[in-house]
N, CA, C and O atoms as a Tripos MOL2 file, in Angstrom:
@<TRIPOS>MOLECULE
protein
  204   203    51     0     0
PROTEIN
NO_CHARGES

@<TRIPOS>ATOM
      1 N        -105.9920   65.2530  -25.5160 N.3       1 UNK1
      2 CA       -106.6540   64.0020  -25.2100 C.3       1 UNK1
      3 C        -105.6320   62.8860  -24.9860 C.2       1 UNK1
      4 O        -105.7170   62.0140  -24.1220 O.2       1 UNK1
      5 N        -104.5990   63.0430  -25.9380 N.am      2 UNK2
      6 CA       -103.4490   62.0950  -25.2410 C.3       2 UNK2
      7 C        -102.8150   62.3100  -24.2320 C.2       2 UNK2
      8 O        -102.5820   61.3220  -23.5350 O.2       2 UNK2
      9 N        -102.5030   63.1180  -23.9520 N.am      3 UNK3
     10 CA       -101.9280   63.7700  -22.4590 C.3       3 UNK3
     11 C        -102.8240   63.0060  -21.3810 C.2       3 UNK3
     12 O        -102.3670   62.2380  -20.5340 O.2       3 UNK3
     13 N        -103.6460   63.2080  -21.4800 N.am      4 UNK4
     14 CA       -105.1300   62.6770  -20.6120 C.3       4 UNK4
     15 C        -105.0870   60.9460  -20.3270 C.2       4 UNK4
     16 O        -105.2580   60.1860  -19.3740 O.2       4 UNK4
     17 N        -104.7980   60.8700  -21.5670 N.am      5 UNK5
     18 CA       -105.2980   58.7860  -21.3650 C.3       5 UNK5
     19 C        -103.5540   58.7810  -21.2570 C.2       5 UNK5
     20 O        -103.5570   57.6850  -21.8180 O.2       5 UNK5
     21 N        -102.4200   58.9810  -21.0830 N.am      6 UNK6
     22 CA       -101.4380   58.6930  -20.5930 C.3       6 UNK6
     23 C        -101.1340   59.2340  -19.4620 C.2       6 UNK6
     24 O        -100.0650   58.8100  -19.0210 O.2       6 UNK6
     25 N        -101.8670   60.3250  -18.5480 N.am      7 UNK7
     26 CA       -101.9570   60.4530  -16.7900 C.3       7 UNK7
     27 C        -102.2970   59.2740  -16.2510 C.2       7 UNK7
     28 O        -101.8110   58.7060  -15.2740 O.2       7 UNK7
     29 N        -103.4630   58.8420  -17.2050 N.am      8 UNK8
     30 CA       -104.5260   57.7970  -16.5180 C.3       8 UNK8
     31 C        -103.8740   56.7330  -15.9600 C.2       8 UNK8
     32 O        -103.9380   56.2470  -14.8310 O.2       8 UNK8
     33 N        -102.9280   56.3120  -17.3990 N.am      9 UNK9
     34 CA       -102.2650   55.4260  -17.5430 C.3       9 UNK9
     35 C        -101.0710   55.0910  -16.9180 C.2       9 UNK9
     36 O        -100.7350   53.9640  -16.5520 O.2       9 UNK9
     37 N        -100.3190   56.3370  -16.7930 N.am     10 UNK10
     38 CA        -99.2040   56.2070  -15.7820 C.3      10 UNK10
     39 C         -99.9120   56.2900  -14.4620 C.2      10 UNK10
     40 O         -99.2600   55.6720  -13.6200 O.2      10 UNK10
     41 N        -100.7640   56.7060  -14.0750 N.am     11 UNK11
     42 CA       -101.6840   56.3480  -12.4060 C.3      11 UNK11
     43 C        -102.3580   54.9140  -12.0210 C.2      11 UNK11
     44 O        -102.5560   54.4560  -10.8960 O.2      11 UNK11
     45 N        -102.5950   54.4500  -13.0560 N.am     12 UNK12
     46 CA       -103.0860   53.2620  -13.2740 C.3      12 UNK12
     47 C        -101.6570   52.1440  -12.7450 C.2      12 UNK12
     48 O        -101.7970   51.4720  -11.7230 O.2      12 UNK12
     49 N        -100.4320   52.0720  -13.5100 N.am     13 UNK13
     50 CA        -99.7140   51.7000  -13.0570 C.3      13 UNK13
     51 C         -99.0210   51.6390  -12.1910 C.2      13 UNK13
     52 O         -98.5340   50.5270  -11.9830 O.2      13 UNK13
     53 N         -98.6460   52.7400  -11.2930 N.am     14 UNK14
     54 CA        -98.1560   53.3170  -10.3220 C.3      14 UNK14
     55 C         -99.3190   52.7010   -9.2160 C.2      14 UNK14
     56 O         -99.0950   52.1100   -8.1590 O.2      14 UNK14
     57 N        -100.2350   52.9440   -9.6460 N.am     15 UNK15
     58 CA       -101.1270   52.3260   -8.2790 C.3      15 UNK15
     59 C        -101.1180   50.2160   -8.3770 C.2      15 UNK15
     60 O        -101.7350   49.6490   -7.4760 O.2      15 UNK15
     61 N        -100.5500   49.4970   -9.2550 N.am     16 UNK16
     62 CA       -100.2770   48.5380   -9.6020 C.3      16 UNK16
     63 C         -99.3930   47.8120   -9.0990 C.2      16 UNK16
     64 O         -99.3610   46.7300   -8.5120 O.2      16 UNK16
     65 N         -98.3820   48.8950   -9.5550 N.am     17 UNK17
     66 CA        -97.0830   48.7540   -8.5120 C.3      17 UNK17
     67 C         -97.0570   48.7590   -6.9330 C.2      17 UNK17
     68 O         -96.6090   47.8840   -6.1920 O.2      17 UNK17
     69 N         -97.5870   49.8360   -6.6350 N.am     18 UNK18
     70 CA        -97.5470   50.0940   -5.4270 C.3      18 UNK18
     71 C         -98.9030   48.3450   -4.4460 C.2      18 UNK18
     72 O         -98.9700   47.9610   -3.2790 O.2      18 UNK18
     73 N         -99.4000   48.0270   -5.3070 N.am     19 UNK19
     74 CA        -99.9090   47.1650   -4.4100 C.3      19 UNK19
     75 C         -99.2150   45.4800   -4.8440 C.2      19 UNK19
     76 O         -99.3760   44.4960   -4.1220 O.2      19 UNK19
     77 N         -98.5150   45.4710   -6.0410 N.am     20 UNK20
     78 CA        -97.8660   44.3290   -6.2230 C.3      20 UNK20
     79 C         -96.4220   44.5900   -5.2550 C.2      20 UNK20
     80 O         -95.6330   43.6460   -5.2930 O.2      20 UNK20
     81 N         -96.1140   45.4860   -4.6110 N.am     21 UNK21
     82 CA        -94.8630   45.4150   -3.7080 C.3      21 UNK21
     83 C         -95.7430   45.2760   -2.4510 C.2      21 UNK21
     84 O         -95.0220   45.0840   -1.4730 O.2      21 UNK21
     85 N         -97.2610   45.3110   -2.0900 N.am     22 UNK22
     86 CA        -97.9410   45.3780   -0.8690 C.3      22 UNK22
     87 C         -97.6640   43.7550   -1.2140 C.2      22 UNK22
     88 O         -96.8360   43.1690   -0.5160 O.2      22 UNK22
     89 N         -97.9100   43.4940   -1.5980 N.am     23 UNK23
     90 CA        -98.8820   41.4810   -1.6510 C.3      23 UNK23
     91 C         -97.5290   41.0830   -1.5430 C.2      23 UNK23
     92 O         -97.1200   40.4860   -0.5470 O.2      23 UNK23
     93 N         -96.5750   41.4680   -2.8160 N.am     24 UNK24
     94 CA        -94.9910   40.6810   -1.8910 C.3      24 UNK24
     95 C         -94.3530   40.4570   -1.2390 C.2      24 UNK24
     96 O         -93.6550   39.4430   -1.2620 O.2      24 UNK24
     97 N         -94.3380   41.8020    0.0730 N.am     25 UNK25
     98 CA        -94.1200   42.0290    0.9270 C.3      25 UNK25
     99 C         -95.2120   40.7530    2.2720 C.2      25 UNK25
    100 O         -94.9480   39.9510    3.1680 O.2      25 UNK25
    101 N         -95.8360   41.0420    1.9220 N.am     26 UNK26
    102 CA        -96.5960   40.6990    2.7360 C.3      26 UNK26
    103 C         -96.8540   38.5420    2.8420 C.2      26 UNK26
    104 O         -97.1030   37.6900    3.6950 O.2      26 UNK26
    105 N         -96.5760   38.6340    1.3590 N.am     27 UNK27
    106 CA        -95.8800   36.9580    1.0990 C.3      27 UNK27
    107 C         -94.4970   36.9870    1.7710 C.2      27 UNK27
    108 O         -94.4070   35.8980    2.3380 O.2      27 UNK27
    109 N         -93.8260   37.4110    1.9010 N.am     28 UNK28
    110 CA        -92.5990   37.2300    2.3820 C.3      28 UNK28
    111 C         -92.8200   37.6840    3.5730 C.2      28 UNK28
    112 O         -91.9400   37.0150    4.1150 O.2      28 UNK28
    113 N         -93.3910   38.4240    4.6430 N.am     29 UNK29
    114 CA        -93.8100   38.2170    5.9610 C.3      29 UNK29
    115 C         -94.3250   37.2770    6.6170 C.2      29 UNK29
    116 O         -93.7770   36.7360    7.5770 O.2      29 UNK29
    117 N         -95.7120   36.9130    6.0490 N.am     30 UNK30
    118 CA        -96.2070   35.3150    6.6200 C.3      30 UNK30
    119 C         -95.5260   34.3630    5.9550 C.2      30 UNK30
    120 O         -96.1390   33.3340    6.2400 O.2      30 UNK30
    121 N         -94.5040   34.0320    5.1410 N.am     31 UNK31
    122 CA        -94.0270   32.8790    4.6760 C.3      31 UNK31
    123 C         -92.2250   32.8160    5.5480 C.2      31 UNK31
    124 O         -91.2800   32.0280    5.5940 O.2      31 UNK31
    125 N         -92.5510   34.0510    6.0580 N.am     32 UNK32
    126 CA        -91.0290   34.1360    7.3260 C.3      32 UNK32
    127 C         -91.6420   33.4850    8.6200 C.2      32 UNK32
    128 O         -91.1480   32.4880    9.1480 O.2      32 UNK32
    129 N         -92.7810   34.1460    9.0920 N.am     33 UNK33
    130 CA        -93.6880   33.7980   10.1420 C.3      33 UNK33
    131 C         -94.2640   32.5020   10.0930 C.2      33 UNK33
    132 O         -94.6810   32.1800   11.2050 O.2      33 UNK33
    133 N         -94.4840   31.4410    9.0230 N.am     34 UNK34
    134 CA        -95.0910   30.6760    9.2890 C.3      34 UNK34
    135 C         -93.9080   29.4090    8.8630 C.2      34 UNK34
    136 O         -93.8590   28.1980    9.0780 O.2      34 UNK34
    137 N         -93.3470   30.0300    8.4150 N.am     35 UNK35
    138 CA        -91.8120   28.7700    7.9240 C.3      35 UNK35
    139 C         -92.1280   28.5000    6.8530 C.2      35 UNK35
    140 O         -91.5350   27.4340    6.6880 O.2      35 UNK35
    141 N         -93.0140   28.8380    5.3620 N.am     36 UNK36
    142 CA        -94.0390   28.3720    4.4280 C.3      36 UNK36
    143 C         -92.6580   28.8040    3.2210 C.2      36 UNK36
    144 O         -92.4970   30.0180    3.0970 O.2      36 UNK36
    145 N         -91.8530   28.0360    2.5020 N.am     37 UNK37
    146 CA        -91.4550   27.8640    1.6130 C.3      37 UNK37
    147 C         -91.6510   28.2430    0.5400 C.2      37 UNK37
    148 O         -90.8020   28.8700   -0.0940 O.2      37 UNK37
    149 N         -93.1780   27.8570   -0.0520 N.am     38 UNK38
    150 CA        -93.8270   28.1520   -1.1330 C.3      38 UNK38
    151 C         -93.9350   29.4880   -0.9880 C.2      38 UNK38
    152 O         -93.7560   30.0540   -2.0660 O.2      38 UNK38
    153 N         -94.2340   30.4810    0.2260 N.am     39 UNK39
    154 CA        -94.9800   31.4550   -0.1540 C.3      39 UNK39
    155 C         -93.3560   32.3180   -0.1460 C.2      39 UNK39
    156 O         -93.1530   33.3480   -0.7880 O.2      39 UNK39
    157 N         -92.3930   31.6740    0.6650 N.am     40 UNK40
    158 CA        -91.0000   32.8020    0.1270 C.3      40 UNK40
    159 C         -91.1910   32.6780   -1.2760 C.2      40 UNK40
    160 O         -91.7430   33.5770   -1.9110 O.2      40 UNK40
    161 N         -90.7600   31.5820   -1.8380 N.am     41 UNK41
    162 CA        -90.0520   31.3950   -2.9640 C.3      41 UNK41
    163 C         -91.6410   32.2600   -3.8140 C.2      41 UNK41
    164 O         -91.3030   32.9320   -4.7880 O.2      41 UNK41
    165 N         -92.8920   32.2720   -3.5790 N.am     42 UNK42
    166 CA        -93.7620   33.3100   -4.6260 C.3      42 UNK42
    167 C         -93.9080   34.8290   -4.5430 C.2      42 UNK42
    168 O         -94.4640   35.6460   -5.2770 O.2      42 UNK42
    169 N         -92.9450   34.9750   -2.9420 N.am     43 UNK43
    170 CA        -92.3690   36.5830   -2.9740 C.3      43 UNK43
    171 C         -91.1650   36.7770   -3.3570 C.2      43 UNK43
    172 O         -90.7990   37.9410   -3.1990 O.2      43 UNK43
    173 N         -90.2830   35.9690   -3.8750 N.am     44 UNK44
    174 CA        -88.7850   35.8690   -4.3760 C.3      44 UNK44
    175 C         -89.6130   36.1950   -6.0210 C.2      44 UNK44
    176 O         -89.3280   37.1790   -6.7050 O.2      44 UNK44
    177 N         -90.3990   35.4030   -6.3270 N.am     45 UNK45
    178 CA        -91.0750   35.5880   -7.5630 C.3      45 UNK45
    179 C         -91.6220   36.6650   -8.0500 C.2      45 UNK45
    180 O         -91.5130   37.0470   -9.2150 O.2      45 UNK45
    181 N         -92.3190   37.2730   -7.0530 N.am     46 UNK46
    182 CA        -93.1600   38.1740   -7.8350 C.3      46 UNK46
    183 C         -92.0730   39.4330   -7.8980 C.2      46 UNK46
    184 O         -92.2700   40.4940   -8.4890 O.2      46 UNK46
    185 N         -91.0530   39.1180   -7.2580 N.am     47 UNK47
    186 CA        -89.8020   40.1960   -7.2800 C.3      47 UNK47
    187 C         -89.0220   40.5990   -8.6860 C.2      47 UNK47
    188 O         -88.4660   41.6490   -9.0070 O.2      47 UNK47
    189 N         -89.2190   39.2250   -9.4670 N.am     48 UNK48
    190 CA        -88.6700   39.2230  -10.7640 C.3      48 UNK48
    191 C         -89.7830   39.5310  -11.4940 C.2      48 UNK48
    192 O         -89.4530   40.2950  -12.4000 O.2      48 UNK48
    193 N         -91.6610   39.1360  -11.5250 N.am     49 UNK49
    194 CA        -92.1580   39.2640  -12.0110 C.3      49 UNK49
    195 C         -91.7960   40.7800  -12.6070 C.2      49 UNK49
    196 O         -91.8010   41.0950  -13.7970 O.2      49 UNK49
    197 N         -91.4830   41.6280  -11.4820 N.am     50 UNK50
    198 CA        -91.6010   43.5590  -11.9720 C.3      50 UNK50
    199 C         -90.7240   43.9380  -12.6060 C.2      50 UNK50
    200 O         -90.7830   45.1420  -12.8520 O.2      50 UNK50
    201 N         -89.6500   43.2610  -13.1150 N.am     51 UNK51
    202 CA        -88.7430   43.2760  -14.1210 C.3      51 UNK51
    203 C         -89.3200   43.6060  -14.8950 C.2      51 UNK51
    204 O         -88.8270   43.7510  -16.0140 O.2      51 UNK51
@<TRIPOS>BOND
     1     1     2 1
     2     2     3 1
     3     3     4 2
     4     3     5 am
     5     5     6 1
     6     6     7 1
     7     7     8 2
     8     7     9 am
     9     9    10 1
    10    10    11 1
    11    11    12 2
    12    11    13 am
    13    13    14 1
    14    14    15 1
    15    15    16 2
    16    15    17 am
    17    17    18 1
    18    18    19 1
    19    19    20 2
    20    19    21 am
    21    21    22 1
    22    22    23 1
    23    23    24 2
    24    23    25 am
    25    25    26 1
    26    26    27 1
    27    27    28 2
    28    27    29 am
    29    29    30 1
    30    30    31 1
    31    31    32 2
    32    31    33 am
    33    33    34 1
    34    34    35 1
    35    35    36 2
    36    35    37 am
    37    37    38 1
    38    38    39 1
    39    39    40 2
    40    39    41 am
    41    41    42 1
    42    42    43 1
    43    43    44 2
    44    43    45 am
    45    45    46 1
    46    46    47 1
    47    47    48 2
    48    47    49 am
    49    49    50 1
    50    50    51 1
    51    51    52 2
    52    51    53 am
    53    53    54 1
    54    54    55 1
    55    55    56 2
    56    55    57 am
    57    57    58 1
    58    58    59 1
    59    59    60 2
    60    59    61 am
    61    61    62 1
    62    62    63 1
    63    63    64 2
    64    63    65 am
    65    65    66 1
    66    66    67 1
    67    67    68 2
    68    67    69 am
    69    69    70 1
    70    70    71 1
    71    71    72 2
    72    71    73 am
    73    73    74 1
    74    74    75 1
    75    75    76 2
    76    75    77 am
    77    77    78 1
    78    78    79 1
    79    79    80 2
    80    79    81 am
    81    81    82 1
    82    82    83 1
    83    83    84 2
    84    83    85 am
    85    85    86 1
    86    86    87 1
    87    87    88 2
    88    87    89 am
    89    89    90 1
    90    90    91 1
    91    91    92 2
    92    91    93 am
    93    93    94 1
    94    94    95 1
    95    95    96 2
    96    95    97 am
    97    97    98 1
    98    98    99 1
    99    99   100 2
   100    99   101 am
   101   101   102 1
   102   102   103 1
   103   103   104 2
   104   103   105 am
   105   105   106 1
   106   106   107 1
   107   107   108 2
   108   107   109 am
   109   109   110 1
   110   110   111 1
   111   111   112 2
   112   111   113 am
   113   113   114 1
   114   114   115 1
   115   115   116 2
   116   115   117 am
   117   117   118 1
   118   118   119 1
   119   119   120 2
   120   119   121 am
   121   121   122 1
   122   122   123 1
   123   123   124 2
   124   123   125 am
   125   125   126 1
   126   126   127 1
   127   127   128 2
   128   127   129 am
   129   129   130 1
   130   130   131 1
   131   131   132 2
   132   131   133 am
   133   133   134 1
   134   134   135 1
   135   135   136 2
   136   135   137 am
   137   137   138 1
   138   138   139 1
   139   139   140 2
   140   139   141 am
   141   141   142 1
   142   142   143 1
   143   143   144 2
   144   143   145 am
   145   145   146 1
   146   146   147 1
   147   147   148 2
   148   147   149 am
   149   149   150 1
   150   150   151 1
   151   151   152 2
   152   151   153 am
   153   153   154 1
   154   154   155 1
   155   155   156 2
   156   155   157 am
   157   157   158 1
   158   158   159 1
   159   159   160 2
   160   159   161 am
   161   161   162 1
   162   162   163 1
   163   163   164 2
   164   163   165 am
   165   165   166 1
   166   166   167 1
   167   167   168 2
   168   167   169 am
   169   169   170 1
   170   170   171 1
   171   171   172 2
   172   171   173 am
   173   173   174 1
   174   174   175 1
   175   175   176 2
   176   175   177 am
   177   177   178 1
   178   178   179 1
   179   179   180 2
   180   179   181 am
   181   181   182 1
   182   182   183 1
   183   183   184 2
   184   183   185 am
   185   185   186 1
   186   186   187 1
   187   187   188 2
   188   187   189 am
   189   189   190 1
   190   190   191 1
   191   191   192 2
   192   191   193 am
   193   193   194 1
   194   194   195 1
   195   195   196 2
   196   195   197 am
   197   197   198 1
   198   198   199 1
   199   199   200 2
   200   199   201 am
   201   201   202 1
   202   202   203 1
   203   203   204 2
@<TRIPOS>SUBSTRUCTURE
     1 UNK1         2 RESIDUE 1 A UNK
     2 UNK2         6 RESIDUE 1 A UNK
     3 UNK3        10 RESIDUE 1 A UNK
     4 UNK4        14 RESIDUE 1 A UNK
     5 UNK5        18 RESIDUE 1 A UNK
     6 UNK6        22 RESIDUE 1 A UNK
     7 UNK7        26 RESIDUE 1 A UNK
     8 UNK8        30 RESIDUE 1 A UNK
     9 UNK9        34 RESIDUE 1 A UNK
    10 UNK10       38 RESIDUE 1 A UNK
    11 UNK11       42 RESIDUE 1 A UNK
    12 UNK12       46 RESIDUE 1 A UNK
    13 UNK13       50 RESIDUE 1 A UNK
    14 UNK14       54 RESIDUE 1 A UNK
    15 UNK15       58 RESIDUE 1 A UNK
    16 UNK16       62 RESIDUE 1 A UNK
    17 UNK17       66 RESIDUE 1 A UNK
    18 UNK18       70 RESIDUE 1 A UNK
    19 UNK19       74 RESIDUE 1 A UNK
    20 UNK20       78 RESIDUE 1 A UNK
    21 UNK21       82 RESIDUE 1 A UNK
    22 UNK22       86 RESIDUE 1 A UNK
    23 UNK23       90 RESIDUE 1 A UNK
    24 UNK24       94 RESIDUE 1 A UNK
    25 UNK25       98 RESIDUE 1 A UNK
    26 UNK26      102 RESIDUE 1 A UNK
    27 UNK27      106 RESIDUE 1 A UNK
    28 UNK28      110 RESIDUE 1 A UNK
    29 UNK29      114 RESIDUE 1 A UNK
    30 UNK30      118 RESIDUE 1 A UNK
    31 UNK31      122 RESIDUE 1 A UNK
    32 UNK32      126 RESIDUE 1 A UNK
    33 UNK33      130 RESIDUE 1 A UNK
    34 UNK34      134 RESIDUE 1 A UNK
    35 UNK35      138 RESIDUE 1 A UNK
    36 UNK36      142 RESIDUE 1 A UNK
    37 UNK37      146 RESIDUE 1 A UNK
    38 UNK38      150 RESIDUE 1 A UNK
    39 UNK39      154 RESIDUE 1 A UNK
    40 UNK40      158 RESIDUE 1 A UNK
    41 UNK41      162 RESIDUE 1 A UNK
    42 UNK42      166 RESIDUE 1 A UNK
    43 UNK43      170 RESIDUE 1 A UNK
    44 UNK44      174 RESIDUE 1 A UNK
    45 UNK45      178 RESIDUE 1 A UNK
    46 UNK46      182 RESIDUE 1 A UNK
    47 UNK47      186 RESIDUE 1 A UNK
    48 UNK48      190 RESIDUE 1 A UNK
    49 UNK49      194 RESIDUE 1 A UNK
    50 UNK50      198 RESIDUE 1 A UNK
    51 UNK51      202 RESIDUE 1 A UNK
């Protein structure tokens, strides 16, 4: 049963990850594209957030 709720758990995260590098990425695309400052510097951010 622990084996079980720690698959979950490492899938759970992994799928977390994988969409907090989507949204950063994607802040740092339109904030290249639009000249938007704020939104580099909150994809420069969320870069450290995954520390």
């Amino acid at each position: 049963m622990v084996a079980d709720s720690r698959s979950v758990v490492r899938k759970v995260l992994i799928i977390t990850l994988l969409l907090n590098l989507f949204v950063m990425g994607l802040k740092a695309v339109v904030g290249t594209w639009t000249g938007s400052l704020s939104l580099l510097a909150d994809a420069l951010h969320s870069v450290t957030d995954r520390a």
